[in-house]
DOPA-195177 format. One record per atom (N, C-alpha, C): residue in three letters; atom name; residue number from 1; chain; x, z, y. Coordinates in steps of 0.2 Angstrom, whole numbers, plus 5000, padded with zeros to 4 digits. Atoms other than C-alpha are relative to their C-alpha. Layout:
BEGIN
[pt 'ala'; 'CA'; NUM; 'A'; [X; Z; Y]];
...
! end
This chain:
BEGIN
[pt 'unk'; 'N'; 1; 'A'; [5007; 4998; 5000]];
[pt 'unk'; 'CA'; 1; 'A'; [4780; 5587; 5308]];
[pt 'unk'; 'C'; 1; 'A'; [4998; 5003; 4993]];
[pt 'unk'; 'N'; 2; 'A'; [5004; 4998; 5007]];
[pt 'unk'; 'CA'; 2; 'A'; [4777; 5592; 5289]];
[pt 'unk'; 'C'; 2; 'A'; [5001; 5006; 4999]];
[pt 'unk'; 'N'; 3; 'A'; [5000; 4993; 4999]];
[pt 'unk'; 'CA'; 3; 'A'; [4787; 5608; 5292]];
[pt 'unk'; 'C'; 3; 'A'; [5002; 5001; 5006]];
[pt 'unk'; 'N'; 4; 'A'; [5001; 4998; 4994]];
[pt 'unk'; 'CA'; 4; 'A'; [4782; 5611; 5309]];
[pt 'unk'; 'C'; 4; 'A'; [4992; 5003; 5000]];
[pt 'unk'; 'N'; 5; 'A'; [5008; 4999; 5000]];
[pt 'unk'; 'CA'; 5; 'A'; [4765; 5622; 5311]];
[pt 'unk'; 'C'; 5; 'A'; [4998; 4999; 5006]];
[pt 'unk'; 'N'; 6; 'A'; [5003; 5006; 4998]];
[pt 'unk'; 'CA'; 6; 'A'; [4753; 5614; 5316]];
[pt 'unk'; 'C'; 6; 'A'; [4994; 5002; 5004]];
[pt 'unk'; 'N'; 7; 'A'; [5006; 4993; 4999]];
[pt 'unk'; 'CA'; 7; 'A'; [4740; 5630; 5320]];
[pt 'unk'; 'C'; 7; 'A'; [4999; 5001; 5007]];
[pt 'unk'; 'N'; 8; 'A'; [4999; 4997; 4993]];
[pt 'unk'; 'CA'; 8; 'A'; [4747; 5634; 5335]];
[pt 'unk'; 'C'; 8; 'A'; [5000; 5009; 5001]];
[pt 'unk'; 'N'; 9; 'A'; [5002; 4995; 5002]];
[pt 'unk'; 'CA'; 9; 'A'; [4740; 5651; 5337]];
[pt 'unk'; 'C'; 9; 'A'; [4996; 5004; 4996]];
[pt 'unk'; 'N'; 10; 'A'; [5003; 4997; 5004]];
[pt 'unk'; 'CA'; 10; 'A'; [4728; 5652; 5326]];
[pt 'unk'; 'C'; 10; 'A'; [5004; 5003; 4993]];
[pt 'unk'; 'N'; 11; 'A'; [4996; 4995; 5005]];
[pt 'unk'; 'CA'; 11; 'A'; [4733; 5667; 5313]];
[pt 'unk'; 'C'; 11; 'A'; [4996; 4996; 4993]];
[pt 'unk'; 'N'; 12; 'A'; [5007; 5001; 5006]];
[pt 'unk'; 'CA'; 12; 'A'; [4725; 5660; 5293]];
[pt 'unk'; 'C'; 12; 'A'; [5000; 5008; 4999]];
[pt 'unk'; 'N'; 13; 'A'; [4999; 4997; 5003]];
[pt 'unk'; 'CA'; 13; 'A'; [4730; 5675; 5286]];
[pt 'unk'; 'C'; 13; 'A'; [5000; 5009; 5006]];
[pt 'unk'; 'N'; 14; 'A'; [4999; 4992; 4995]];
[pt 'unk'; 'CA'; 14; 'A'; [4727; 5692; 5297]];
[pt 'unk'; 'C'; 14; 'A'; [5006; 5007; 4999]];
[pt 'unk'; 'N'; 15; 'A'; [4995; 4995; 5003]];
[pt 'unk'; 'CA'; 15; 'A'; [4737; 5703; 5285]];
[pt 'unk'; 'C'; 15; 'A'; [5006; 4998; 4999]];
[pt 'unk'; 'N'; 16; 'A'; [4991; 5002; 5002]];
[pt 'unk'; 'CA'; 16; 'A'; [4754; 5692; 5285]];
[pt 'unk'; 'C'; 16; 'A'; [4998; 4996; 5007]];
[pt 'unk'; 'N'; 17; 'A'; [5001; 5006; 4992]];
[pt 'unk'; 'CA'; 17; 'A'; [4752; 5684; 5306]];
[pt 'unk'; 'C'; 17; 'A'; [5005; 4997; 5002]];
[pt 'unk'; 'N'; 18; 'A'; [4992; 5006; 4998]];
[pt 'unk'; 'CA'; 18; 'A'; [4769; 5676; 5305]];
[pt 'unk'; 'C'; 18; 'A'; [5000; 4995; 4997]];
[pt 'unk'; 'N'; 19; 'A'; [5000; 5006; 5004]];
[pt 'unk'; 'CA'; 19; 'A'; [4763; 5663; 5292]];
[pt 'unk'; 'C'; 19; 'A'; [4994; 4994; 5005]];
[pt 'unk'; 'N'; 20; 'A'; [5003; 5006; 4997]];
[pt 'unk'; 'CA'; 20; 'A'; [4757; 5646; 5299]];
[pt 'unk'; 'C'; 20; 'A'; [4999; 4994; 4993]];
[pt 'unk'; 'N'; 21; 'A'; [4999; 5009; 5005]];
[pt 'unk'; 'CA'; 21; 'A'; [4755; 5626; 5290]];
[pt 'unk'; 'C'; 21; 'A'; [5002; 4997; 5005]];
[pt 'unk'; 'N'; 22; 'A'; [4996; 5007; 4998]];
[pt 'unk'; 'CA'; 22; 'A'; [4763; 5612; 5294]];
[pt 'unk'; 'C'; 22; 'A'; [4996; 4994; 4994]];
[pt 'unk'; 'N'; 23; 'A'; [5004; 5003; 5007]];
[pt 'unk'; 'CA'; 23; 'A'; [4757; 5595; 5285]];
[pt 'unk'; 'C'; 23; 'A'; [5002; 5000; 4996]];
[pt 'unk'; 'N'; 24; 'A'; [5001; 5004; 5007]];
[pt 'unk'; 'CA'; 24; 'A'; [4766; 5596; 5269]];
[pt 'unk'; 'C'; 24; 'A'; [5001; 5008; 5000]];
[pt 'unk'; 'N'; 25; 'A'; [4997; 4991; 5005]];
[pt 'unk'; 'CA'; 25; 'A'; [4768; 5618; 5267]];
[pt 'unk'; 'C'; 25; 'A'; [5001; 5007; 5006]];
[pt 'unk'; 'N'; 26; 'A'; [5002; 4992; 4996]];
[pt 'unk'; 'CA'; 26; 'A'; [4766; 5636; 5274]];
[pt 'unk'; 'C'; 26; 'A'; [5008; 5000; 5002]];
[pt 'unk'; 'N'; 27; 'A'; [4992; 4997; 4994]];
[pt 'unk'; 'CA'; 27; 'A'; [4780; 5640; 5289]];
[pt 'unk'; 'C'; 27; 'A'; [4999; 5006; 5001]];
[pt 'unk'; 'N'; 28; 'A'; [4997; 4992; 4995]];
[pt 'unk'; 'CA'; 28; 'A'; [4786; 5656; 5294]];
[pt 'unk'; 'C'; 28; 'A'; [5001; 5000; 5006]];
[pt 'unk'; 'N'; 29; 'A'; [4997; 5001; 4992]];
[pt 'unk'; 'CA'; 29; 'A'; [4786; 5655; 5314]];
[pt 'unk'; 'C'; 29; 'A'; [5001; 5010; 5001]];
[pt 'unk'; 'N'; 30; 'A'; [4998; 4991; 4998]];
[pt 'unk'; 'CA'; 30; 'A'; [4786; 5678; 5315]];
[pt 'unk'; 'C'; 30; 'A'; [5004; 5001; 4994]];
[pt 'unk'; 'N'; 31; 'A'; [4996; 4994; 5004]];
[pt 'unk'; 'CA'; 31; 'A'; [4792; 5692; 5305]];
[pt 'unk'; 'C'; 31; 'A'; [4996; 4997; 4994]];
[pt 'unk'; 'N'; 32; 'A'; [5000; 5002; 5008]];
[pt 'unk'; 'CA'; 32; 'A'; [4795; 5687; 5286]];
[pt 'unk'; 'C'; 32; 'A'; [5005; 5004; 4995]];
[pt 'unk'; 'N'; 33; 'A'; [4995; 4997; 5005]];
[pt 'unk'; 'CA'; 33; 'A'; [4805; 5703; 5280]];
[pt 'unk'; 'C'; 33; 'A'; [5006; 4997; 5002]];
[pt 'unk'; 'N'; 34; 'A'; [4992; 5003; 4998]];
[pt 'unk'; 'CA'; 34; 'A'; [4820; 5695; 5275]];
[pt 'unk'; 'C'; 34; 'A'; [5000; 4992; 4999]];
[pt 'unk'; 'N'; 35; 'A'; [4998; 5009; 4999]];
[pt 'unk'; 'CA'; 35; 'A'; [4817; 5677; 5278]];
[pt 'unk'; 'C'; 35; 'A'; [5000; 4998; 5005]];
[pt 'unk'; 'N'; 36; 'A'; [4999; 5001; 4992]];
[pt 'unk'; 'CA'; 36; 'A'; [4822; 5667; 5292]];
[pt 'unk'; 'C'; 36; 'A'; [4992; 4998; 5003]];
[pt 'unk'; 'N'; 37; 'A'; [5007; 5002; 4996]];
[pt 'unk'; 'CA'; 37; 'A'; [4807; 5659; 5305]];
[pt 'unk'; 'C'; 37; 'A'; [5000; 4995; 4997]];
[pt 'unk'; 'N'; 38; 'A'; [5002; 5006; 4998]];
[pt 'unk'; 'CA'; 38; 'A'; [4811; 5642; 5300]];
[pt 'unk'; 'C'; 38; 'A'; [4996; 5000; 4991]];
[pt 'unk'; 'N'; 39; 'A'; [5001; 5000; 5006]];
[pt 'unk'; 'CA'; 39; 'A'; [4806; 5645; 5280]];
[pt 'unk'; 'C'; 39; 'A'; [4993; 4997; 4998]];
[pt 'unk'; 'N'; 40; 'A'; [5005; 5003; 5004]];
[pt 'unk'; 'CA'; 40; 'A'; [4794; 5636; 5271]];
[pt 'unk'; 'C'; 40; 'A'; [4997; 5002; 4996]];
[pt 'unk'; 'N'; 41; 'A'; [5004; 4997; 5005]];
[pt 'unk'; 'CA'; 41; 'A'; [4782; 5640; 5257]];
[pt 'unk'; 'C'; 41; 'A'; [4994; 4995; 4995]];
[pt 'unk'; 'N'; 42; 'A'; [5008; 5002; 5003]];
[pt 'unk'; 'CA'; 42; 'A'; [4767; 5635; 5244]];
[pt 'unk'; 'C'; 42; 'A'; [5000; 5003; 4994]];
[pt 'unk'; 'N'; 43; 'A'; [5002; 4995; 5007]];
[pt 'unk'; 'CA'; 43; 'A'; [4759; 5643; 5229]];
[pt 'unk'; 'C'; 43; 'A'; [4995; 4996; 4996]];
[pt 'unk'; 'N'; 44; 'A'; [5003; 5001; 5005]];
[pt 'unk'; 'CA'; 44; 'A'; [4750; 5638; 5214]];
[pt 'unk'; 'C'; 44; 'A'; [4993; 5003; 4999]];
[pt 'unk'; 'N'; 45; 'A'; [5004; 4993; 5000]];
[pt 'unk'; 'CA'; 45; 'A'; [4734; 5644; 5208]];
[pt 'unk'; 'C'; 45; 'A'; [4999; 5005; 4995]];
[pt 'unk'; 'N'; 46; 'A'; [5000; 4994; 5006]];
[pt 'unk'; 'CA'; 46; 'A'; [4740; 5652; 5193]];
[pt 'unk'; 'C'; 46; 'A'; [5006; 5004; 5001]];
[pt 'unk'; 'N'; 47; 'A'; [4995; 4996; 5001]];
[pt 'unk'; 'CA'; 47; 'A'; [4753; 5663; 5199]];
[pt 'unk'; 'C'; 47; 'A'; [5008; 4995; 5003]];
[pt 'unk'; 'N'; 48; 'A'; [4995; 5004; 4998]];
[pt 'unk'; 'CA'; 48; 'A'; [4767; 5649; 5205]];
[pt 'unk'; 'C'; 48; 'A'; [5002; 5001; 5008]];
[pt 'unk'; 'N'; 49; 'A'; [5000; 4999; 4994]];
[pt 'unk'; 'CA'; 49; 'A'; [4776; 5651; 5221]];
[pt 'unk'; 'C'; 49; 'A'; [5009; 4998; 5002]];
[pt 'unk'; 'N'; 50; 'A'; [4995; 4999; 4999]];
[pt 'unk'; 'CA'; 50; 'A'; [4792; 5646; 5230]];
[pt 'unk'; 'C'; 50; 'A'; [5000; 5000; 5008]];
[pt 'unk'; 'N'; 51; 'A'; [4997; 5001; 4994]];
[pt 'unk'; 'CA'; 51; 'A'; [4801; 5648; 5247]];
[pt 'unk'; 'C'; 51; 'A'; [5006; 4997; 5001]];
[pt 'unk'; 'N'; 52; 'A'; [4995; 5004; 5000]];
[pt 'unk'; 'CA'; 52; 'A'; [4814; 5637; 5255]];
[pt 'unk'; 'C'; 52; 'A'; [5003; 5003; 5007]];
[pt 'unk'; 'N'; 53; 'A'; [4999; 4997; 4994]];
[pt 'unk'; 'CA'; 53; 'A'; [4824; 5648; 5269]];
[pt 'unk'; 'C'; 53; 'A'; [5005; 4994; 5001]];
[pt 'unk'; 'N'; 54; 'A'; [4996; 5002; 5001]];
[pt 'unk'; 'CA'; 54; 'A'; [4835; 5633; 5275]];
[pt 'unk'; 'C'; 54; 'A'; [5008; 5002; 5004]];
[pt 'unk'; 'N'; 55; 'A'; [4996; 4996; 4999]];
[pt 'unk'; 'CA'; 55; 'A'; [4844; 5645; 5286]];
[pt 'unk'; 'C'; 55; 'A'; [5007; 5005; 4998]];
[pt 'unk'; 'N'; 56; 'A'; [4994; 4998; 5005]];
[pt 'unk'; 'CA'; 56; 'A'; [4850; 5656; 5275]];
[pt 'unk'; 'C'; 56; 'A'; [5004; 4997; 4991]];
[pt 'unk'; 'N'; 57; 'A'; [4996; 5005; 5004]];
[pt 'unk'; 'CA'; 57; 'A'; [4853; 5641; 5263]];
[pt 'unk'; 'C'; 57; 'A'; [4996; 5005; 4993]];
[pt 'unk'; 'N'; 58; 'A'; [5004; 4996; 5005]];
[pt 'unk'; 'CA'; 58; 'A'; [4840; 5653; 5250]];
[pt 'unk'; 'C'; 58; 'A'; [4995; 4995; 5000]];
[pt 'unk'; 'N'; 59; 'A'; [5006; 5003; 5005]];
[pt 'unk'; 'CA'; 59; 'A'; [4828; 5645; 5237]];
[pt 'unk'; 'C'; 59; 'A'; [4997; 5004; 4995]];
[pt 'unk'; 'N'; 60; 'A'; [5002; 4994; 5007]];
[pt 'unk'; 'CA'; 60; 'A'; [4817; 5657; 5228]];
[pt 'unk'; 'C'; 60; 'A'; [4994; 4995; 4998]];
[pt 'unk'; 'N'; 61; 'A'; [5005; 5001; 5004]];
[pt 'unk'; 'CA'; 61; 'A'; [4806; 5651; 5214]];
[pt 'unk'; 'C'; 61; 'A'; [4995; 5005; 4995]];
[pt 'unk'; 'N'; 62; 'A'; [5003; 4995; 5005]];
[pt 'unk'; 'CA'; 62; 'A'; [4794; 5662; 5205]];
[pt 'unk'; 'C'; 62; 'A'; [4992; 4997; 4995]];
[pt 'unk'; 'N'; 63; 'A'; [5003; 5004; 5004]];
[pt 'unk'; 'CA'; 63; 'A'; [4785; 5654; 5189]];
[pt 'unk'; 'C'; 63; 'A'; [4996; 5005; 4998]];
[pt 'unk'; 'N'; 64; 'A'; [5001; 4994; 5005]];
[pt 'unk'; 'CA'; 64; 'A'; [4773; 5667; 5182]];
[pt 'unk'; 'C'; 64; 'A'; [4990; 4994; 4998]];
[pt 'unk'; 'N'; 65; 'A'; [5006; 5000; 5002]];
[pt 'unk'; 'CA'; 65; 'A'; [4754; 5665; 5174]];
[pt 'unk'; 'C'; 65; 'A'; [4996; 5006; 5002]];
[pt 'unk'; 'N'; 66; 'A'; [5003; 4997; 4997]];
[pt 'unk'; 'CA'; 66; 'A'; [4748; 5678; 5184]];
[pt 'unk'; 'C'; 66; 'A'; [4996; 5001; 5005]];
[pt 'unk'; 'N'; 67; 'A'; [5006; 5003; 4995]];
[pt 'unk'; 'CA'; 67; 'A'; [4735; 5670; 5197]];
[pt 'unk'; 'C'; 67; 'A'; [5001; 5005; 5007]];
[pt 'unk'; 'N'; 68; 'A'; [5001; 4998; 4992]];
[pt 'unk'; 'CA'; 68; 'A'; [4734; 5680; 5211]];
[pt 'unk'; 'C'; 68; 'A'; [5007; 5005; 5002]];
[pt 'unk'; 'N'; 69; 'A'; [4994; 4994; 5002]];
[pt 'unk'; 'CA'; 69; 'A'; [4749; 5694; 5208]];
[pt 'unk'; 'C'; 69; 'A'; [5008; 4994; 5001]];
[pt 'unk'; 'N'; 70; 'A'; [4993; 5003; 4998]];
[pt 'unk'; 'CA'; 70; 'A'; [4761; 5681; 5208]];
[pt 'unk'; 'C'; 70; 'A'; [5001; 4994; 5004]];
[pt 'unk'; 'N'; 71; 'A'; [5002; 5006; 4994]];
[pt 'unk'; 'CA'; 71; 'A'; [4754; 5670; 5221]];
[pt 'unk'; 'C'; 71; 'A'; [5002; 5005; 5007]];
[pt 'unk'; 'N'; 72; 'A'; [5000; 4997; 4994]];
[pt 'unk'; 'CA'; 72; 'A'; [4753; 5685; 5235]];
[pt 'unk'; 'C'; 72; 'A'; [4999; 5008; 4996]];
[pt 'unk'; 'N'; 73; 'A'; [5001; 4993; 5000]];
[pt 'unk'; 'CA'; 73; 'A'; [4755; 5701; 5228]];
[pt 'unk'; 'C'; 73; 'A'; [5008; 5005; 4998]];
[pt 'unk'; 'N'; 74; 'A'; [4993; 4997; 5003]];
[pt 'unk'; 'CA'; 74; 'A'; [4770; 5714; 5222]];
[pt 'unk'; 'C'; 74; 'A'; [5005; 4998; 4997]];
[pt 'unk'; 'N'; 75; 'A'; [4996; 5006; 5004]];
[pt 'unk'; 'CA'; 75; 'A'; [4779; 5703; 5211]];
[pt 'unk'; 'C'; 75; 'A'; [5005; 4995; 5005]];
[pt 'unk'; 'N'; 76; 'A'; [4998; 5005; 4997]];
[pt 'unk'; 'CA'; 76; 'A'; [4782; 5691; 5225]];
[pt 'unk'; 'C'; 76; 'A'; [5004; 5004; 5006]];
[pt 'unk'; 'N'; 77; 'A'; [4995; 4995; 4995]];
[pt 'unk'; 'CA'; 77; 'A'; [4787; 5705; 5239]];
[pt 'unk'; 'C'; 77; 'A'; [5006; 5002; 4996]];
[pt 'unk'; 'N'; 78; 'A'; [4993; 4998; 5002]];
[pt 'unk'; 'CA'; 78; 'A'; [4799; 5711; 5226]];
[pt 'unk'; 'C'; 78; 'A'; [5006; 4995; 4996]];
[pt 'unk'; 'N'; 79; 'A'; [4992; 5004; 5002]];
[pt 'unk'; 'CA'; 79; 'A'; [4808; 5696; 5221]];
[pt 'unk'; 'C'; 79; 'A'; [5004; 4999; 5006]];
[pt 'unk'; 'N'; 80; 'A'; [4996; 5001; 4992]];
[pt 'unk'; 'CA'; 80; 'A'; [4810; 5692; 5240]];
[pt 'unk'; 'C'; 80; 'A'; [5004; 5006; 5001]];
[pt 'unk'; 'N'; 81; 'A'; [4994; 4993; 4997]];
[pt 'unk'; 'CA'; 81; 'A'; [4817; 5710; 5244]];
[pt 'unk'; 'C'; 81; 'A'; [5005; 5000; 4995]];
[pt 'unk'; 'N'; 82; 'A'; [4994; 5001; 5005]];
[pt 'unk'; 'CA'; 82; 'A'; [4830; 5708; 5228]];
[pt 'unk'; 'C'; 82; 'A'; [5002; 4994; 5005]];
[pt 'unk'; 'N'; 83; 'A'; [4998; 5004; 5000]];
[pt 'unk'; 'CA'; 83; 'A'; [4832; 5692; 5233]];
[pt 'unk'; 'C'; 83; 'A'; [5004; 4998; 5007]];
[pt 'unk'; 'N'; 84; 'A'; [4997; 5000; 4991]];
[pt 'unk'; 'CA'; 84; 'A'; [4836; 5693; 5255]];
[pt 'unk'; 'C'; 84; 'A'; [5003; 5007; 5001]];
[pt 'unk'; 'N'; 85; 'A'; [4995; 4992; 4998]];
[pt 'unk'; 'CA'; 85; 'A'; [4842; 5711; 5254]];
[pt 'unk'; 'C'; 85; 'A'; [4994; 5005; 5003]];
! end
């Protein structure tokens, strides 16, 4: 149940509709680029973020001090595209 979302259909995010929650962290149940569906998620609110694909056996972390950028913006799309292919 902690990572199983728990939403149903409701979308949080309109601009990313494949992300969900679970009660302990953000699931992937749609299209995640290159992460599988079952991957996990959480962010900081200065910039902190990691993903846990357990599919593809991938654990991306990304430490920065830049609040929003490295929570949900460029930075984060391009460590994942290095990082899944």
């Amino acid at each position: 149940m902690m990572m199983a979302n728990q939403l149903g259909d409701l979308k949080p995010d309109p601009d990313d509709p494949g992300w969900g929650f679970g009660y302990g962290a953000g699931i992937l149940g749609g299209d995640g680029g290159g992460l599988s569906t079952s991957t996990w998620t959480w962010v900081g609110a200065y910039g902190h973020v990691f993903f846990v694909d357990p599919i593809s056996a991938t654990t991306i972390v990304v430490l920065t001090n830049t609040a929003f950028e490295g929570v949900n913006g460029q930075l984060v799309d391009d460590v994942d595209d290095a990082a899944t292919g």
